[in-house]
C-alpha positions, 0 to 999 in steps of 0.5 A: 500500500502507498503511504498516506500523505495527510494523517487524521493524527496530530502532526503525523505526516505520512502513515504506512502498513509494517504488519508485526513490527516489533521495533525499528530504527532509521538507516543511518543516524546523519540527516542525509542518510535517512533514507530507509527505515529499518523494522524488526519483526516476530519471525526474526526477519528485518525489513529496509522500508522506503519512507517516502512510498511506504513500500518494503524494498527489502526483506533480510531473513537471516538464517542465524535468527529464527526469533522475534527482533526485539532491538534493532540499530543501524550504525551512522553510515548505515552499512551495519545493523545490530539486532537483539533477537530471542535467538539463542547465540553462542554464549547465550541461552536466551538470547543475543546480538548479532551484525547484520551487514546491510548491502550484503545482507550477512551475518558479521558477528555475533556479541556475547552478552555475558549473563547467558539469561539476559535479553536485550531490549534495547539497543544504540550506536555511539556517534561515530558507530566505533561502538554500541550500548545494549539495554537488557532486562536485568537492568543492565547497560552494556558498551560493546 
């Protein structure tokens, strides 16, 4: 479905369908760059959506998550994104943090949390991208 141009909501102005959308984050954190949104979803799947037309231009099904998308964050230039997901990593049990490159679409790295019963909800590029703030459950923040 295209994107609506005039919301009936105060001070919306474009609206668009992202069905099960669990969390999302704009492709690059400089004004310049902002030219993707990217969603997280229960299937463990993220989705690169166009803003402007409100069309999903493309669907990542990373084979190493398998579970909801609980987090999503996209570094300043917009060519990595981390994902929480409830996906059981290395090193965890419940869940865990993976880098996602983009343009290729492929599984960089994956984060050990430490607490292998941790699930992270939230997650955050620095300005530069040379790291990232984890927030999860157990109330802790991590710097990685």
């Amino acid at each position: 479905e295209e994107a609506v141009d005039h919301c009936t909501r105060t001070n919306c102005i474009a609206e668009f369908d992202c069905p099960d959308l669990t969390c999302l984050e704009w492709n690059g954190a400089h004004v310049l760059l902002n030219k993707l949104l990217v969603t997280g979803h229960p299937s463990g799947c993220i989705k690169l959506w166009s803003p402007e037309t409100g069309k999903c231009v493309r669907e990542i099904a990373n084979e190493g998550i398998k579970k909801r998308v609980d987090a999503v964050a996209v570094n300043p230039t917009g060519t990595v994104c981390v994902v929480a997901s409830d996906t059981p990593m290395p090193g965890n049990t419940v869940g865990g943090l993976a880098a996602i490159q983009l343009k290729h679409q492929r599984l960089e790295r994956i984060f050990a949390i430490g607490d292998s019963s941790v699930v992270v909800r939230a997650l955050e590029f620095n300005h530069n991208g040379s790291c990232f703030v984890a927030g999860g459950d157990d109330g802790h923040v991590r710097l990685f």
